[in-house]
Structure formats: structure tokens, C-alpha cells
C-alpha positions as CSV (number, residue, x, y, z in Angstrom):
1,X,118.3,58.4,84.9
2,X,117.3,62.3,85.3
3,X,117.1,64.5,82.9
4,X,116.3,68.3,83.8
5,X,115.0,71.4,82.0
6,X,114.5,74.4,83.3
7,X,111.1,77.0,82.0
8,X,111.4,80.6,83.6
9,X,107.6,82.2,83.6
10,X,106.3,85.6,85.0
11,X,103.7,85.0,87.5
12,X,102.1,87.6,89.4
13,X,99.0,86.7,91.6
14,X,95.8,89.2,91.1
15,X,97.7,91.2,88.3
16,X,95.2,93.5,87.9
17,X,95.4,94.8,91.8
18,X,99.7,94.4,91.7
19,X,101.8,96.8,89.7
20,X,105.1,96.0,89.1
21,X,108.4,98.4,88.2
22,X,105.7,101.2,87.6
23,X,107.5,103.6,89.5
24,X,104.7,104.9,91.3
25,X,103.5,104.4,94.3
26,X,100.9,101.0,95.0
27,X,99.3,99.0,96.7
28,X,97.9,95.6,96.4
29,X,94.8,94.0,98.1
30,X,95.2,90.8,99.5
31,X,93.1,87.7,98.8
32,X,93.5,84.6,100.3
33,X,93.0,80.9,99.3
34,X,89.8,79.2,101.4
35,X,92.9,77.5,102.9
36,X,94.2,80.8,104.2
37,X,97.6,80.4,102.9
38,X,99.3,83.1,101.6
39,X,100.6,83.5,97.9
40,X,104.0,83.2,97.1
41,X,104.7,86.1,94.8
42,X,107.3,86.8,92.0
43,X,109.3,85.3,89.3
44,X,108.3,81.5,89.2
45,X,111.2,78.7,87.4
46,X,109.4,75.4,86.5
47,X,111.7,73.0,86.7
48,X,111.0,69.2,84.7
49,X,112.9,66.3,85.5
50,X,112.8,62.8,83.4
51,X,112.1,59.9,86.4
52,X,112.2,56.6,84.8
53,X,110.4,57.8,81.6
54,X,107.8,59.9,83.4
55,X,108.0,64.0,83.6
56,X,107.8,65.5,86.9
57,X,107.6,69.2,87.3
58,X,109.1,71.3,90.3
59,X,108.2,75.3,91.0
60,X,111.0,77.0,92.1
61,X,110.2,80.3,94.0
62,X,111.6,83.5,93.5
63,X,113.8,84.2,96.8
64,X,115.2,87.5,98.0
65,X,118.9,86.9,97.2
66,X,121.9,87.2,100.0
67,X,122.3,90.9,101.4
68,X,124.7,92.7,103.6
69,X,124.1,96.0,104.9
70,X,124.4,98.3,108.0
71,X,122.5,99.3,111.0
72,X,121.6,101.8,113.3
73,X,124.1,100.1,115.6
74,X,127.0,100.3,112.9
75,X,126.4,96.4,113.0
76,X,126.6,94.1,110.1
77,X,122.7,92.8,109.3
78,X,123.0,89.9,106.3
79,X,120.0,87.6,105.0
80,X,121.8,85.2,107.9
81,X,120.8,87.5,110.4
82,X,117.3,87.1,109.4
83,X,117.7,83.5,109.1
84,X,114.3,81.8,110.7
85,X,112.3,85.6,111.3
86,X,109.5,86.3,109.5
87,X,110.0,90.2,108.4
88,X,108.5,93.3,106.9
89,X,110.6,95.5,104.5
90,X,109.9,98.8,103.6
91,X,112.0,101.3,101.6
92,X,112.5,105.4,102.7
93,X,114.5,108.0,103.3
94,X,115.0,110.5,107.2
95,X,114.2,113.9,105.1
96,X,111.3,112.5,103.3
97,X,108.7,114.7,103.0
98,X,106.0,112.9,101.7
99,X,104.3,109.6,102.4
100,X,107.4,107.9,104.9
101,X,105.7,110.4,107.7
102,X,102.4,108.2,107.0
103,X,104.8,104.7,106.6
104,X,106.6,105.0,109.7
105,X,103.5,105.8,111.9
106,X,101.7,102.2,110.2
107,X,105.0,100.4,110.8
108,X,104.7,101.6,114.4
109,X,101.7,99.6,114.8
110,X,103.2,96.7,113.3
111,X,106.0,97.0,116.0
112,X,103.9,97.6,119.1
113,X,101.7,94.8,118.0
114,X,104.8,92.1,117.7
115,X,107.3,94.1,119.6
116,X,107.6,90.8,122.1
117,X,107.3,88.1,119.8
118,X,111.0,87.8,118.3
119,X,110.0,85.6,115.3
120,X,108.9,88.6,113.8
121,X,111.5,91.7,112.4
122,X,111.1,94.9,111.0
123,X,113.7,95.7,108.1
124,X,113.7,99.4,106.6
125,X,116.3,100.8,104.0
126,X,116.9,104.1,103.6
127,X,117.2,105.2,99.9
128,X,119.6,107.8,100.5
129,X,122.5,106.8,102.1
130,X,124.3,110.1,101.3
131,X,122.5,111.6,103.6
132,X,121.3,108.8,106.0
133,X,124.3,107.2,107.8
134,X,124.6,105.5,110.5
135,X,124.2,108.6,113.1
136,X,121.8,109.7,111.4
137,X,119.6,106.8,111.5
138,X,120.8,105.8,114.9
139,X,118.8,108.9,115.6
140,X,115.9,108.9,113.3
141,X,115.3,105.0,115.3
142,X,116.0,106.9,118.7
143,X,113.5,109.1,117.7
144,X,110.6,106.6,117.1
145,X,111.4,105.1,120.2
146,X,112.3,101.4,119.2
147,X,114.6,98.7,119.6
148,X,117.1,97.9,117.1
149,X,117.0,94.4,117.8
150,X,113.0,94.6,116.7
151,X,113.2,96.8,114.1
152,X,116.6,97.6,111.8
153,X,117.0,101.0,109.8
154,X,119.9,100.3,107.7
155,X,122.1,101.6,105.2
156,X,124.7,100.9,102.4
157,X,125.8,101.5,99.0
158,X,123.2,102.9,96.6
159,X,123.0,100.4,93.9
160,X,123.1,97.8,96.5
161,X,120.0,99.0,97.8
162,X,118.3,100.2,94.8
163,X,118.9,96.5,93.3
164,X,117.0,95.0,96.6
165,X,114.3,96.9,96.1
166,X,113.8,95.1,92.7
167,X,114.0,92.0,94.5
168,X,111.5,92.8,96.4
169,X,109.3,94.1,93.6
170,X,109.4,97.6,94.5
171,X,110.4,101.0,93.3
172,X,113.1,103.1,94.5
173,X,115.5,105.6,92.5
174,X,116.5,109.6,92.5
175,X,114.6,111.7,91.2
176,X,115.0,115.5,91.1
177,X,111.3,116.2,89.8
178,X,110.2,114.1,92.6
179,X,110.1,116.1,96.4
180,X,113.1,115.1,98.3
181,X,114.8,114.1,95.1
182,X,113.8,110.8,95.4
183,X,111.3,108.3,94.2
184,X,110.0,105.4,96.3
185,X,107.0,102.9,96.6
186,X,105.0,103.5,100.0
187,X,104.5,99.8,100.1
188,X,105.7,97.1,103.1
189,X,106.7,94.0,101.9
190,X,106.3,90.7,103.9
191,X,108.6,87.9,103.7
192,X,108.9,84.7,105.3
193,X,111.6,82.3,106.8
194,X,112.4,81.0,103.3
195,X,112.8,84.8,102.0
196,X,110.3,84.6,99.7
197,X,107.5,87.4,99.1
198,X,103.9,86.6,101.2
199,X,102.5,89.8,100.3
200,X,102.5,93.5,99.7
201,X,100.5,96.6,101.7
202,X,100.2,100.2,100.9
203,X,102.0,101.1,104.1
204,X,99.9,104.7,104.1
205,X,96.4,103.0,104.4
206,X,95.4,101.5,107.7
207,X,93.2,98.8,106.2
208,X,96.0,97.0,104.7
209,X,98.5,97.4,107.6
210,X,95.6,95.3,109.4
211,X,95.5,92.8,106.7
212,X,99.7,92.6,106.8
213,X,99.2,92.0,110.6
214,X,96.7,89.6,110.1
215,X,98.7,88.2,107.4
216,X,102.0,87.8,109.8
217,X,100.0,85.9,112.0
218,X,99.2,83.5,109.4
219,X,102.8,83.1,108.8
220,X,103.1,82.7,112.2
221,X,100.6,80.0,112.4
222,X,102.5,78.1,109.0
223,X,105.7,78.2,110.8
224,X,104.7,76.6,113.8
225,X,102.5,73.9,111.5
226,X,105.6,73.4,109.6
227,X,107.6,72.9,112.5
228,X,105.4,70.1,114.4
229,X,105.7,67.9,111.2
């Protein structure tokens, strides 16, 4: 007979280098286990179950919930659509003027590096779908120079988007005080296959785009382990 109870805890690795729902801008330096595997970070649920008189505890991982939105393309881009990549997120807005300049040129790097590897996806939301639709981002991609199917600017409703960003640990919001109106965290966020959170990377500092590209080819590596067995 099983019996099961649940214990939610807060558990953030390195907390002194990782801010979270600051509002401001961040980044967080990545240390890795002599193993080389990467953290999973987030909201942690302990799980105990009652086996034949004897506790046994499970961790269950905070996971990027289910999300629909829109693409460059007008096409429908859903956690399914994802299913099996490995992906960096970022949040931003077209008329930006601020750090997303400094973002996009880093994410570049990311794309050029694993533009021909298709286990890997580039995922960027624009926090101002007012302004950003479709054509507009459709144009904005065109503009960069990259393939839709590699890297998806996408769009939807506000909240929607606002409420991923919390998911993914990360600030986004209006702002009037704030250039451009809005407020947004410069980081890149990289997820795996399983959706949850590897690790996050001031997108505006080349030394830690290196370490998320190093850091993707972990993932890379732990995919392919995981697969073999």
C-alpha cells in the first residue's frame, strides 16, 4: 500500500549569483558539478510515498507549463512544437532601445554556431505585442537574416506572455519610467527536452553567451547519453 505527501520547497542553485522577480536586469554565472551536469533550476515539489512501511522520496521539477503562441510565419508554435529540441528563450521587444540591440547580436552567435544542428531552437517573445505583430516580426527576423524554422520570434496576448516569462524566472512588464515603456530582463534562458530550466546567461555579456554555448553542448551530449540507454 502507497501512501503520498506532497512538500513544495523553493530551491535556487547559487542564490547569491541568481536574482529572482527583482525586476532588473541579471545575470547568473554558471557552475557546474565535477560531473558536468547542469542544474535543474526552479521551484522543487518533494514528493514521499509509504512502500511497504519504508518512506521513499521523489523530486519533482519545476517544468515550463504548455504554451501556444504565434510566429513570424503566422504559424501556431505550442510546447509540442518544441517537443524533443533543446531551446534558448529570451524575452524583447522590435523598438527596444536599450539592451535587445546587444541580445540579438549574442543570440546571433548562438544561431550561427547551431544553425545546422536541428536539436537545437531559438525561441524569443516579444513583450509588446501591440506593437509587434506578425508583419512586424516577420520583418524584424527578415532583417537578422534567419530562418524561422531555427529561430521563432513570436507573439500573443500580453498576460500570456508576461505569465511565461515568470515561468521562466524572468522579468518582463510595462513600464512608462522605463525607455521604450517597458521593462525586461536581458537574460537567455536554456531549457531542455523535458522543459525544464538548465541555466540562465546575461544575454549582453559575451562570456556567458560562451558558457550557454558550451552549456547546450552539454545538453547535447546528455541527450544522446540518455538516448543510448
Amino acid at each position: 500500500m502507497q501512501q503520498h505527501v506532497k512538500h513544495k520547497l523553493k530551491f535556487l542553485r547559487n542564490p547569491a549569483c541568481f536574482l529572482l522577480w527583482a525586476g532588473l536586469l541579471f545575470s547568473c554565472s554558471q557552475t557546474h558539478t565535477t560531473s558536468n551536469r547542469l542544474p535543474i533550476l526552479g521551484e522543487r515539489e518533494t514528493e514521499q510515498r509509504i512502500v511497504n512501511g519504508q518512506t521513499i522520496t521523489d523530486t519533482i521539477y519545476h517544468q515550463i507549463p504548455d504554451f501556444s503562441f504565434i510566429n513570424q510565419d503566422s504559424q501556431r508554435v505550442t510546447s509540442q512544437t518544441l517537443a524533443g529540441k533543446i531551446y534558448v528563450t529570451d524575452f524583447f521587444f522590435t523598438t527596444c532601445p536599450t539592451i535587445c540591440p546587444k541580445m540579438k547580436s549574442q543570440l546571433l552567435r548562438v544561431y550561427e554556431k547551431f544553425k545546422n544542428n536541428d536539436q537545437v531552437v531559438l525561441l524569443s517573445h516579444t513583450i509588446d505585442p501591440q506593437h509587434d505583430s506578425v508583419a512586424v516580426l516577420r520583418d524584424y527576423a527578415g532583417r537578422l537574416g534567419v530562418s524561422s524554422s531555427k529561430w521563432q520570434f513570436v507573439t500573443g496576448a500580453k498576460d500570456s506572455i508576461y505569465a511565461i516569462a515568470a515561468q521562466y524566472m524572468v522579468s518582463a512588464a510595462e513600464d512608462e519610467k522605463e525607455p521604450g515603456g517597458f521593462v525586461h530582463s536581458g537574460a537567455f534562458i536554456l531549457t531542455d527536452t523535458n522543459r525544464h530550466v538548465r541555466g540562465i546567461y546575461d544575454g549582453t555579456v559575451p562570456e556567458q553567451v560562451d558558457q550557454l554555448m558550451n552549456d547546450i553542448l552539454l545538453l547535447l551530449a546528455e541527450k544522446q547519453q540518455h538516448a543510448q540507454k
